[in-house]
N, C-alpha and C positions, 0 to 999 in steps of 0.2 A: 443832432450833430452829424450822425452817421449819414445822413440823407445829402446834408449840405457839399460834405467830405466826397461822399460820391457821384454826385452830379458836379461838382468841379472838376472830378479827375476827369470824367468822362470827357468833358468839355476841353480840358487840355489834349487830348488823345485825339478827338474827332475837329476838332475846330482851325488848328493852323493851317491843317495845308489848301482847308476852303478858303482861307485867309490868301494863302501865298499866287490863289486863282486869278485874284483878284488885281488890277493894271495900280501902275501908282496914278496912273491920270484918270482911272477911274475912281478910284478910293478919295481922290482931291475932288472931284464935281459935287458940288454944293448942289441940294434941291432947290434952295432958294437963299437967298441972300441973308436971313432971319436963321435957318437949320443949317446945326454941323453935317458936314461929309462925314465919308466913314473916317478918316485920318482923324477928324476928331471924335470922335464918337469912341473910338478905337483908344485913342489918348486920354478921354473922362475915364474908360476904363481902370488905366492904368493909376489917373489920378484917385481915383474909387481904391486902388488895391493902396496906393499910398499912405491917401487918411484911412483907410482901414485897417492897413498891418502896425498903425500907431495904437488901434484901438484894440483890438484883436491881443497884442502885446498886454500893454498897459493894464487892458482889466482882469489881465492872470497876475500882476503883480498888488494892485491896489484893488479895494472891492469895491470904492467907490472913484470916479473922478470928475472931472469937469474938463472937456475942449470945446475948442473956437468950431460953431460951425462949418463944412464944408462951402466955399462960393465957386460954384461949378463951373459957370460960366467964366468968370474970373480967372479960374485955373486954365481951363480952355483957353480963352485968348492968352495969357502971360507967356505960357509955354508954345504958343506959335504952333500946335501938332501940324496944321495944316501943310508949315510950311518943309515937314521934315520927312525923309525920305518912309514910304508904307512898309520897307522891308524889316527896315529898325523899329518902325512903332510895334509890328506885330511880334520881332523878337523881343523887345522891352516885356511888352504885354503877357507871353509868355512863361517868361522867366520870373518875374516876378508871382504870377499865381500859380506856379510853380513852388514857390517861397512859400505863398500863403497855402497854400494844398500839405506842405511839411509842416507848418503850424497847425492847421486843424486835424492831421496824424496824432500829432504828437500834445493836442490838448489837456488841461486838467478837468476834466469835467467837473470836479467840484467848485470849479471857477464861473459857470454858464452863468450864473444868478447874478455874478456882479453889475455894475450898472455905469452907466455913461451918461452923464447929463451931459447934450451938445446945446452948446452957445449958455445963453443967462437964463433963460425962459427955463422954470422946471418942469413942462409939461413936455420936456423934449430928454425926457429917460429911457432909456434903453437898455437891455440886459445882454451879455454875451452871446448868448445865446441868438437871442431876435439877431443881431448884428451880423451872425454867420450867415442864419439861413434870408435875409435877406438881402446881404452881399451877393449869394448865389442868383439868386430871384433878378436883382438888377441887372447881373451879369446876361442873363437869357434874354431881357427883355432887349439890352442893346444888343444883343447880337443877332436874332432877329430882324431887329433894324437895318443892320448892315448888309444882311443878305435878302431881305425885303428891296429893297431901293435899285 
């Protein structure tokens, strides 16, 4: 947990103003027609912090639950990230893992074990625990991306 906790904060600390470098008309260039830009890449994130700060919540309250899986792409286009300005996505994005960084401060650790069945399939359990530290994990891997490109 403490690993997770720390490589978030860091990430908030070191990561916006490489963000703010960054043009809106560059942040909108698509690699290709099939792969998100950064604006969106940048917007799964924040959809990432969404279904996660449901999850994240939830399994300190219940020990076991049941959600609808995540549809990424889905979320992606619905909310149009593309079409919205890169200044707001990266303060959204911000401030929300922000949020999620005061949640995993303030954790119960005797809550890590609980478990998240996603969608009907029970081969898709997950424990608090797994969920932080690969909330993290995902986060580096798109960010990366965005400064890859």
């Amino acid at each position: 947990m403490l690993s997770a906790y720390s490589r978030l904060k860091e990430i908030l600390q070191a990561t916006p103003a490489k963000l703010f470098v960054i043009s809106d008309e560059v942040a909108s260039n698509k690699p290709n027609p099939k792969k998100w830009s950064r604006k969106e890449i940048l917007g799964h994130l924040i959809d990432s912090a969404s279904n996660n700060h449901q999850r994240f919540v939830r399994l300190q309250i219940d020990n076991e639950i049941v959600l609808p899986k995540y549809k990424q792409d889905e979320w992606v286009s619905v909310q149009r990230w593309q079409q919205k300005n890169w200044e707001e996505i990266i303060a959204l994005w911000k401030l929300y893992n922000q949020h999620i960084l005061h949640i995993f401060q303030h954790i119960d650790e005797s809550k890590l074990f609980n478990t998240v069945t996603l969608g009907d399939e029970e081969d898709e359990i997950y424990t608090l625990q797994f969920l932080i530290d690969d909330y993290v994990d995902h986060m580096e891997h798109h960010l990366k991306q965005i400064f890859a490109e």
